[in-house]
C-alpha positions as CSV (number, residue, x, y, z in Angstrom):
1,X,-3.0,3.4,8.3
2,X,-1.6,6.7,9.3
3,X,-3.2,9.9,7.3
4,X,-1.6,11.3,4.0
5,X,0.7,13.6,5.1
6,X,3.6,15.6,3.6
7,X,6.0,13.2,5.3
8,X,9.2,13.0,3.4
9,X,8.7,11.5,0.1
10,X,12.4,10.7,-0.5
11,X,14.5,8.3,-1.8
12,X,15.5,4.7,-0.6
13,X,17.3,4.8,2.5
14,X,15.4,7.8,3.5
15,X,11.6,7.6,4.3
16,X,8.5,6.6,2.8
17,X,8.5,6.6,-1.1
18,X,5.3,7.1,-2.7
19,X,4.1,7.9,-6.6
20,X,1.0,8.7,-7.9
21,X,0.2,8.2,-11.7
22,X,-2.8,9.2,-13.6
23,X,-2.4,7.5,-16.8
24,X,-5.1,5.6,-18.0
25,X,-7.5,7.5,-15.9
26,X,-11.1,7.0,-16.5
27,X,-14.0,8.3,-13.8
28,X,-13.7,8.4,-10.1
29,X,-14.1,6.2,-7.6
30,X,-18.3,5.2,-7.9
31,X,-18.0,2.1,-5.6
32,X,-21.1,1.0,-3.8
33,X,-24.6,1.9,-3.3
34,X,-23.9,1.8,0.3
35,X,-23.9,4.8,2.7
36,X,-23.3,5.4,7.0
37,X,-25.2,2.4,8.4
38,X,-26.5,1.2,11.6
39,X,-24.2,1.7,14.2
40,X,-25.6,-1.1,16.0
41,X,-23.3,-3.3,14.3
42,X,-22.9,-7.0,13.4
43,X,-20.7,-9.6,12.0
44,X,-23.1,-11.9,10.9
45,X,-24.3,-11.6,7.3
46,X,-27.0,-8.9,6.1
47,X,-30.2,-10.6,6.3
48,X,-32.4,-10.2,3.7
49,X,-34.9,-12.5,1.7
50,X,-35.0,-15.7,0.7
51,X,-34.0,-15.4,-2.8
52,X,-31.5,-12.6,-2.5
53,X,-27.7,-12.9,-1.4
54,X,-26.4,-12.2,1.6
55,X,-23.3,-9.6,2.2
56,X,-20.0,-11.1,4.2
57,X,-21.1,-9.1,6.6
58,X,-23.7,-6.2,7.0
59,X,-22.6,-2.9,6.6
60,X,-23.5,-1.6,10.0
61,X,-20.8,-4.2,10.9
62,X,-17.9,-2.9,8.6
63,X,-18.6,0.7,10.3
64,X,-18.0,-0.3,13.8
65,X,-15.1,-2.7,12.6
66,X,-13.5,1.2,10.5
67,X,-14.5,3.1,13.6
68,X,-12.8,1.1,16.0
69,X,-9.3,0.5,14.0
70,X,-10.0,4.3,13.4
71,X,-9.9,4.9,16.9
72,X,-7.1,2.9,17.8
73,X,-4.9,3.8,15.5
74,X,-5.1,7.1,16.5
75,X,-4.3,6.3,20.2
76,X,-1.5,4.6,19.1
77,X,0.2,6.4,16.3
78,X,0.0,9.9,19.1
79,X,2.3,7.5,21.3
80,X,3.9,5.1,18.6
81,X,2.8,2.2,20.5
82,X,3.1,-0.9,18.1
83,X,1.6,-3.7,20.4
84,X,-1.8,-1.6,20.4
85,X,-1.7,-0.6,16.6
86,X,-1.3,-4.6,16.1
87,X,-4.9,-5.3,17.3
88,X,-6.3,-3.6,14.8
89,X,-3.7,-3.7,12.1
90,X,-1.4,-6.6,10.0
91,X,-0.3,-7.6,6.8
92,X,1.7,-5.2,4.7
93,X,0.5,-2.0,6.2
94,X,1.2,-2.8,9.4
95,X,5.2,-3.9,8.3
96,X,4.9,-0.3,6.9
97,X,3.3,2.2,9.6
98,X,5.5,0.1,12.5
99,X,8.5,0.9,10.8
100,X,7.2,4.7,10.7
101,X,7.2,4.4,14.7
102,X,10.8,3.3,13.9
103,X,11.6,6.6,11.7
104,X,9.4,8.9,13.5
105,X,12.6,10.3,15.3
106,X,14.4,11.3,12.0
107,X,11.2,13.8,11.1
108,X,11.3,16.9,11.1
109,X,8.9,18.8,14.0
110,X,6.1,19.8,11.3
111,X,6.0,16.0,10.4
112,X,6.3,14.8,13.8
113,X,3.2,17.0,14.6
114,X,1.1,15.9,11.6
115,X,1.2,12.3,11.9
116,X,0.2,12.2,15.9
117,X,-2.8,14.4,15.1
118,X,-6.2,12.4,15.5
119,X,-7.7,12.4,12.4
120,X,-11.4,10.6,11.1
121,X,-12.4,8.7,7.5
122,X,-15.2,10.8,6.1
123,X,-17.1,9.7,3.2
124,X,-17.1,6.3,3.7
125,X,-17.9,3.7,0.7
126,X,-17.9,0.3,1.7
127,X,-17.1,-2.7,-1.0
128,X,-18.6,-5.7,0.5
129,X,-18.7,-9.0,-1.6
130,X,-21.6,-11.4,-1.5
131,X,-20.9,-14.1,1.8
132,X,-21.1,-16.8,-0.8
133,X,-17.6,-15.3,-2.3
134,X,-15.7,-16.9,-0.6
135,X,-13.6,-14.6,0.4
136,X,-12.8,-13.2,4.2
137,X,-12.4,-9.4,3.1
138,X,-14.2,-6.3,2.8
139,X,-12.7,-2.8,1.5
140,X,-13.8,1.1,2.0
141,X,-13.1,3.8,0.5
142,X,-13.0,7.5,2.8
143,X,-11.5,10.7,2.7
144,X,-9.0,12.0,5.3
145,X,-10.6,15.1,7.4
146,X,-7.0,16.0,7.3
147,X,-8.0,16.6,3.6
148,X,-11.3,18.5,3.2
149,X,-11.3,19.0,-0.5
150,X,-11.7,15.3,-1.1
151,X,-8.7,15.2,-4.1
152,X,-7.2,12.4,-2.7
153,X,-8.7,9.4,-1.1
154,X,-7.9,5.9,0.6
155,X,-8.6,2.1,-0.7
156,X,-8.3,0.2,2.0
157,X,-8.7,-3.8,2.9
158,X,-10.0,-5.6,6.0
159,X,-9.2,-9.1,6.3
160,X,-10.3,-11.5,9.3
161,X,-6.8,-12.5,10.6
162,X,-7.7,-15.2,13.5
163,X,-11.3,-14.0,14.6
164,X,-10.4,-10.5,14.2
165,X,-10.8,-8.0,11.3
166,X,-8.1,-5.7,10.7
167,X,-6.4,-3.3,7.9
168,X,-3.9,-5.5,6.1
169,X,-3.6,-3.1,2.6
170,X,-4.2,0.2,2.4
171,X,-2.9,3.4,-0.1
172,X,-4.1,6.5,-0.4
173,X,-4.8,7.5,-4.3
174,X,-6.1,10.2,-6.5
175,X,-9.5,9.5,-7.3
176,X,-9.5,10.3,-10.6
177,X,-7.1,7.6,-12.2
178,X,-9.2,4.8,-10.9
179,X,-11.6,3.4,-13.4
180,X,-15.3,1.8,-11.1
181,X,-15.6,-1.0,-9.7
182,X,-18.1,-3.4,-10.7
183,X,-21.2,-3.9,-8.2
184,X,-24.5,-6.0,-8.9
185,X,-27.5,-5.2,-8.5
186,X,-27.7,-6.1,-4.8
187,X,-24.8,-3.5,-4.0
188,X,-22.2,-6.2,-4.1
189,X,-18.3,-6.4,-5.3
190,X,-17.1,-9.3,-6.9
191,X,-13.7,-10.4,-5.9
192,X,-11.2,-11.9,-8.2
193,X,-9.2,-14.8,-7.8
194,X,-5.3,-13.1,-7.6
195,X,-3.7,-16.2,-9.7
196,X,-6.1,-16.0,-12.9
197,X,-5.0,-13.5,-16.2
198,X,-6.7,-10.5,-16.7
199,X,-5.0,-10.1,-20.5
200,X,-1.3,-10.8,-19.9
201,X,-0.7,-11.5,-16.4
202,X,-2.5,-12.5,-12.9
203,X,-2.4,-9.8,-10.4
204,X,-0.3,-12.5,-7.9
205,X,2.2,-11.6,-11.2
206,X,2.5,-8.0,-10.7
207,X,5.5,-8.0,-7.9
208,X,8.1,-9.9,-9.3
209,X,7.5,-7.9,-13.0
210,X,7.4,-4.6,-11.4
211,X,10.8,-4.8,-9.0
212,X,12.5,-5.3,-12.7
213,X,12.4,-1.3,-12.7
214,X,14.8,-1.3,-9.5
215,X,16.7,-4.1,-10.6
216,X,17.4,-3.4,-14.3
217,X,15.7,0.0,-14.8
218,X,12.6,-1.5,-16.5
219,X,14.6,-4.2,-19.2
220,X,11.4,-6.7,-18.8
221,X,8.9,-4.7,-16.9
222,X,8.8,-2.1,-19.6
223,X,7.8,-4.6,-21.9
224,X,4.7,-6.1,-19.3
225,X,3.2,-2.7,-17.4
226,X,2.1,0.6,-18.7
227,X,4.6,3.7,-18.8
228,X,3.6,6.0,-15.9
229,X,4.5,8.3,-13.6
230,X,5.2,5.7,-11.2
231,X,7.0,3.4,-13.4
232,X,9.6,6.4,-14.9
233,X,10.2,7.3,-10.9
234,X,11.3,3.9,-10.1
235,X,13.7,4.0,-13.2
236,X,14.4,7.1,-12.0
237,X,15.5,5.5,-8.4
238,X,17.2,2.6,-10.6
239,X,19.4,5.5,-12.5
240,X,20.6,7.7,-10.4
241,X,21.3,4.4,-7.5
242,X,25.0,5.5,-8.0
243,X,24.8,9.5,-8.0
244,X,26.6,12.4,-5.7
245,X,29.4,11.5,-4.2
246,X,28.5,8.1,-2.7
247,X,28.9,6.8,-5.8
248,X,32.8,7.6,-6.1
249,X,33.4,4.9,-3.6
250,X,30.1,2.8,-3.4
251,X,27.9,0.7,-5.5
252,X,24.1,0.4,-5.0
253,X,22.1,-2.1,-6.2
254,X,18.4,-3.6,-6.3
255,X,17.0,-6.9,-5.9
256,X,13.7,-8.3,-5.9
257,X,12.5,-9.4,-2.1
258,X,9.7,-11.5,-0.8
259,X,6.7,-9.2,0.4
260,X,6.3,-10.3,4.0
261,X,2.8,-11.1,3.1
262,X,2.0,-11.8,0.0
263,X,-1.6,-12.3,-0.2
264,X,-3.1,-10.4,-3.2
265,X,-6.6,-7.9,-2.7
266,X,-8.5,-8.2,-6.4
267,X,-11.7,-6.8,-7.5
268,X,-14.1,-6.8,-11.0
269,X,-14.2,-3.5,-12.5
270,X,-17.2,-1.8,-14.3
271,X,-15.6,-1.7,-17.6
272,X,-14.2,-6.0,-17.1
273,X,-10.8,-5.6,-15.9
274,X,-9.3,-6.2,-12.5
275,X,-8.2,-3.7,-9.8
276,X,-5.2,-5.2,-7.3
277,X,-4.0,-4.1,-4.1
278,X,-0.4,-5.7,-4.2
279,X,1.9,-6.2,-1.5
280,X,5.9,-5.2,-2.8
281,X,9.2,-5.7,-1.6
282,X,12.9,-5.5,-2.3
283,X,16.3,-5.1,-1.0
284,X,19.1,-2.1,-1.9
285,X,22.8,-3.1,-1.1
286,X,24.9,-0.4,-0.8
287,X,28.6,-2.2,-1.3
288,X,32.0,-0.4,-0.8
289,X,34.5,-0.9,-4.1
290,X,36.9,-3.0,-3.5
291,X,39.7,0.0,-3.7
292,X,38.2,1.5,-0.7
293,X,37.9,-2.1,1.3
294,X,39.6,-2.5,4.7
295,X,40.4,1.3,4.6
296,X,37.0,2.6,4.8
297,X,33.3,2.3,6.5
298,X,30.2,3.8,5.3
299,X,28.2,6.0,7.5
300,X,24.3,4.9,7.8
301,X,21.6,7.8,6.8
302,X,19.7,9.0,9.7
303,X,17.2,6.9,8.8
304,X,19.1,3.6,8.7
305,X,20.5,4.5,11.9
306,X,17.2,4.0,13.5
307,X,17.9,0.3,12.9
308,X,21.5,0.0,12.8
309,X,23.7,3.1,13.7
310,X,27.2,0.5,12.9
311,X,29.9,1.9,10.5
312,X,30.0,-0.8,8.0
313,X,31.6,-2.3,4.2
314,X,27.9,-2.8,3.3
315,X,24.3,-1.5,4.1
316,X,21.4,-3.6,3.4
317,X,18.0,-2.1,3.4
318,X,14.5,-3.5,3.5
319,X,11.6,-2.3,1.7
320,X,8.0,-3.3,2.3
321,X,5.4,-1.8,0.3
322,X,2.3,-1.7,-1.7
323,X,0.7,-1.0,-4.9
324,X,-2.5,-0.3,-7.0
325,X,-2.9,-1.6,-10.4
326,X,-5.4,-2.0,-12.6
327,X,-5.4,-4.9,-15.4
328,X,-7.5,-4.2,-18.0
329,X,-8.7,-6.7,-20.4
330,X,-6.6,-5.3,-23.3
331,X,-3.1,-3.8,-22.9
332,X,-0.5,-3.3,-20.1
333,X,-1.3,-3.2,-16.2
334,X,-1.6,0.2,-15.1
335,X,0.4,1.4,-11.9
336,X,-1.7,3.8,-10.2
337,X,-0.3,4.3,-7.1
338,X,2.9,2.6,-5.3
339,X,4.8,3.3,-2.1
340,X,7.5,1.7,0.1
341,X,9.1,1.8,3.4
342,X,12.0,1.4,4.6
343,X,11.6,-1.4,7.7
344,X,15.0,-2.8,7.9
345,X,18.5,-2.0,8.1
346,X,22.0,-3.8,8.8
């Protein structure tokens, strides 16, 4: 997961696009009891008494596993070596921040510069569920040293992939629109099963409703999910799809994709509704009109010339991406935060 930068938040076919809502904000992140561990660090589960639970894993462990993605994926976002951030990095972050090695030469210098600077999580929070879960994940919580007044912090999921932990979601998201999650009284999150309802849908339900805003600017979604500043960009995105000139002899349109890992990240909140990591995905087609057919190409952006610099009738692009959402027990899912990438091109 590369830091939050200033990095071009622009418009599909460009860079990275991400939003930030703050409706339905309730307190800050309060996540865990837990604090810096031991750095002499295990996998095996926390041992503790008889008659208490045991974490996934201890705490001491989850800080050597942050430290040493931490460290890698410094090392290899300064040379944009993809191979090495794989060790320590997969699912739908890693389809995102490979792609950025892919774009990095479109940047401008300043950006360029920010992203290869080594940077540290501070303020750690680690969200470990109880080992007899289930689950194979642990999340944190931290603040970029890159940003020192602490506005803006990143949720982030580690998931045993083989034998190996590494990142597989991650967003950075302003504290303050995230209601708490739940812990017990041992210091323990509770995961949630991704396929059951939290009032009117599952959190597994959450992609396919929200890509209705680029598809149809909201027709069905804006009947399912809250109305927030993320959800009026992407009807934004959706309405002006055929603006400037591009639009005298294009068409652009939306469809719904297949994230290219679809697992869903769900967790118990304080107040008894859910908060999701979920992985998003969808295609633009940018289509010459038939009047301009066999007389005319279209010219890729910079940025889908890093994949495909051809003249062509029709440029598809590939989005990855991922969300935050909250389903509370009553009412609409909320969008908190939600970026894509652009990681394909032809």
């Amino acid at each position: 997961m590369s830091r939050p930068t200033t990095k071009p938040s622009l418009l599909h076919g460009l860079a990275a696009v991400s939003f930030s809502a703050t409706a339905g904000a309730a307190a800050a992140l309060i996540l865990t009891a837990c604090g810096p561990g031991s750095t002499a660090a295990t996998d095996d589960p926390a041992p503790q008494s008889s008659s208490a639970p045991q974490g996934l894993l201890t705490e001491a462990a989850a800080e050597k596993i942050v430290d040493t993605y931490q460290s890698v994926n410094n090392r290899a976002n300064a040379v944009r070596d993809a191979k090495l951030l794989g060790t320590v990095e997969a699912g739908q972050v890693y389809e995102q921040n490979s792609a950025d090695y892919r774009l990095f030469k479109t940047w401008p210098a300043k950006e360029q510069k920010s992203y290869t600077k080594a940077f540290t999580y501070e303020d750690r929070e680690y969200l470990i569920p109880p080992a007899s879960s289930g689950v194979t994940w642990f999340a944190v919580t931290s603040r970029s040293s890159d940003n020192p007044k602490g506005d803006r912090r990143s949720l982030a999921v580690f998931d045993k992939v083989g034998s190996t932990y590494k990142m597989v979601m991650a967003l950075w998201t302003d504290t303050k629109s995230i209601p708490q999650i739940d812990t017990d009284r041992h210091g323990f999150v509770s995961p949630v099963d991704p396929a059951k309802k939290v009032g009117t849908l599952a959190p597994n339900e959450i992609s396919a409703v929200y890509e209705d805003f680029f598809e149809t600017g909201g027709k069905t979604a804006s009947q399912k999910l809250a109305s927030t500043p993320t959800t009026k960009e992407s009807v934004r995105i959706y309405e002006d799809r055929n603006d400037g000139d591009s639009g005298t002899w294009s068409t652009t349109r939306f469809f719904a994709g297949d994230p290219a890992h679809p697992k869903v990240y769900a967790l118990k909140l304080e107040n008894g509704g859910v908060l999701a990591l979920v992985p998003m995905a969808h295609t633009e087609e940018q289509i010459l009109k038939p009047a301009y057919m066999g007389n005319f190409l279209l010219d890729p952006s910079k940025s889908e010339a890093a994949f495909d610099s051809t003249r062509r009738t029709v440029v598809t692009n590939e989005f990855q991406g991922q969300a935050i959402v909250e389903l509370p027990r009553t009412g609409k899912p909320i969008a908190h935060d939600l970026e894509y990438q652009l990681v394909d091109s032809r």
